[in-house]
BALOBA-1460 file (C-alpha; in Angstrom, 3 decimals):
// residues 72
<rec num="1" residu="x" x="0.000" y="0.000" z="0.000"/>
<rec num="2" residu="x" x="1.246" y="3.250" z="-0.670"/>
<rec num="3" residu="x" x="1.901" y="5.960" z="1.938"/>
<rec num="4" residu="x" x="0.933" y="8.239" z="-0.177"/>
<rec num="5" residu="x" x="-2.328" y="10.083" z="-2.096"/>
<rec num="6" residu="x" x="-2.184" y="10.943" z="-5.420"/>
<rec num="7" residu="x" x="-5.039" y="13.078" z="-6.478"/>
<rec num="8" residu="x" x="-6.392" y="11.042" z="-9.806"/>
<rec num="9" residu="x" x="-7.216" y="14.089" z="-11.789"/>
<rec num="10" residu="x" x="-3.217" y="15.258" z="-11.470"/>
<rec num="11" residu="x" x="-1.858" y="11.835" z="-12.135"/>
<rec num="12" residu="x" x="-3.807" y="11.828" z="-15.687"/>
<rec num="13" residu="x" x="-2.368" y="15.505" z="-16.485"/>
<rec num="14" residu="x" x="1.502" y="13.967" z="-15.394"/>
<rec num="15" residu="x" x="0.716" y="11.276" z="-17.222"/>
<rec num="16" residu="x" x="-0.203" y="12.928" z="-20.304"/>
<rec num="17" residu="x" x="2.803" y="15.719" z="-20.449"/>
<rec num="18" residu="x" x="5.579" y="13.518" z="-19.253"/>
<rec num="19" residu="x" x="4.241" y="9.883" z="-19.633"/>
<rec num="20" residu="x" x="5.131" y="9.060" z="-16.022"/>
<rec num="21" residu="x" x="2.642" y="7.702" z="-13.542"/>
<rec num="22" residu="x" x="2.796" y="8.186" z="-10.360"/>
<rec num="23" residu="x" x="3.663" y="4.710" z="-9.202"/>
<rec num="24" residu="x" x="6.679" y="5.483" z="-10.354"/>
<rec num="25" residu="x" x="7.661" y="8.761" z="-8.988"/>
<rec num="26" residu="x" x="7.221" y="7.012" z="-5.446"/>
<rec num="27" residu="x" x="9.866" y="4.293" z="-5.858"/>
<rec num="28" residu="x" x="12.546" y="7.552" z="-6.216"/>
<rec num="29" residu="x" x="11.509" y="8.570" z="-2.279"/>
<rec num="30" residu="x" x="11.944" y="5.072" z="-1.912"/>
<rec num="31" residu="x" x="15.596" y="4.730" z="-2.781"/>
<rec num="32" residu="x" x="18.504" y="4.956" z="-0.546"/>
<rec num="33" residu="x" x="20.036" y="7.063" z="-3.082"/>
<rec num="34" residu="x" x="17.503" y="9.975" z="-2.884"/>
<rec num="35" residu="x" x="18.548" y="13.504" z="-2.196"/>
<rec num="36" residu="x" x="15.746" y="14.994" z="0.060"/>
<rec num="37" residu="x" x="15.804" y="18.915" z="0.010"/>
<rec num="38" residu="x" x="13.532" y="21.308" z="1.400"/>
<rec num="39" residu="x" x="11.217" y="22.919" z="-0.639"/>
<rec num="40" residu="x" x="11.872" y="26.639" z="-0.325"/>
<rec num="41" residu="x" x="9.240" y="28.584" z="-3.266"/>
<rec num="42" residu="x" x="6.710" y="28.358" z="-1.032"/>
<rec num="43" residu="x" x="7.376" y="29.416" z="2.680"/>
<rec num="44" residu="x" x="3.986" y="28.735" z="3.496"/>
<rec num="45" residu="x" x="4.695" y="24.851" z="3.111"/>
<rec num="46" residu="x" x="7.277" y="24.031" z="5.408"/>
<rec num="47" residu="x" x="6.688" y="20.449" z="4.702"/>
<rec num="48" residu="x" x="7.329" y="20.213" z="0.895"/>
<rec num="49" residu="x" x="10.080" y="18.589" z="-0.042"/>
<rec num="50" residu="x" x="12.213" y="18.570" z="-3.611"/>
<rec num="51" residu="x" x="13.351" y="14.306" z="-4.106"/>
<rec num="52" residu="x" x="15.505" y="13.941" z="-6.934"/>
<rec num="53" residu="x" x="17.144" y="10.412" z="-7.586"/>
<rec num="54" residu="x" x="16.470" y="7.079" z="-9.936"/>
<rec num="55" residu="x" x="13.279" y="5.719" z="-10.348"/>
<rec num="56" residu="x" x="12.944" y="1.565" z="-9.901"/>
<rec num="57" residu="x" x="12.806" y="1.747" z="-13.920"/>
<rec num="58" residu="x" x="16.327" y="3.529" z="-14.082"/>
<rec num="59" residu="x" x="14.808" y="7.195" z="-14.615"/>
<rec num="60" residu="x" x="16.319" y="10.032" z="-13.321"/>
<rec num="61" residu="x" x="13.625" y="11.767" z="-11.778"/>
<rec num="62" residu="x" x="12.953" y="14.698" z="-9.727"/>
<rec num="63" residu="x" x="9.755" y="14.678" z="-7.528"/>
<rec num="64" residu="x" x="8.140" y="17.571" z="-5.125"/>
<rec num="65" residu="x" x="6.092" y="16.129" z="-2.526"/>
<rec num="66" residu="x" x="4.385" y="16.858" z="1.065"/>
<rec num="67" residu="x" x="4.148" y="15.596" z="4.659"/>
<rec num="68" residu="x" x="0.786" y="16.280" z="5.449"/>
<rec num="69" residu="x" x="0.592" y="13.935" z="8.122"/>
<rec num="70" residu="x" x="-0.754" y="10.080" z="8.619"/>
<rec num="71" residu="x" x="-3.101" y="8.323" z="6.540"/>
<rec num="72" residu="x" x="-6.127" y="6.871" z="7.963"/>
C-alpha cells in the first residue's frame, strides 16, 4: 500500500505531459540514493520537499512532494 495520495485528476495531467505515472515517482523517495531537500518557493509549506534520484525503472527523476501527516 502506498503511503501516499495521489489526487487522480493530477496523475492523468503527469501522465499525459511527461508519460510518467505516479507509481513510479514514489519508488525515487523510496531509494537509498535519494537527495531529500527542502522545498523553499513556497514558505507557506514548510513540509514540501524537492526528491531527486532514480526511479525503480532507471529514470532520473525529480519529484516535489508533502508531509501532510498520517493516513487513515
Amino acid at each position: 500500500m502506498s503511503r501516499y495520495t495521489w489526487h487522480p485528476e493530477k496523475e492523468r495531467g503527469n501522465v499525459a505531459k511527461h508519460g510518467l505515472w505516479f507509481e513510479e515517482a514514489e519508488t525515487v523517495t523510496e531509494s537509498a540514493l535519494a537527495r531529500w531537500v527542502p522545498d523553499t518557493r513556497d514558505p507557506d509549506d514548510p513540509d514540501r520537499f524537492v526528491v531527486t534520484g532514480y526511479s525503480a525503472t532507471g529514470n532520473l527523476l525529480v519529484v516535489v512532494t508533502s508531509e501532510s501527516g498520517p493516513r487513515p
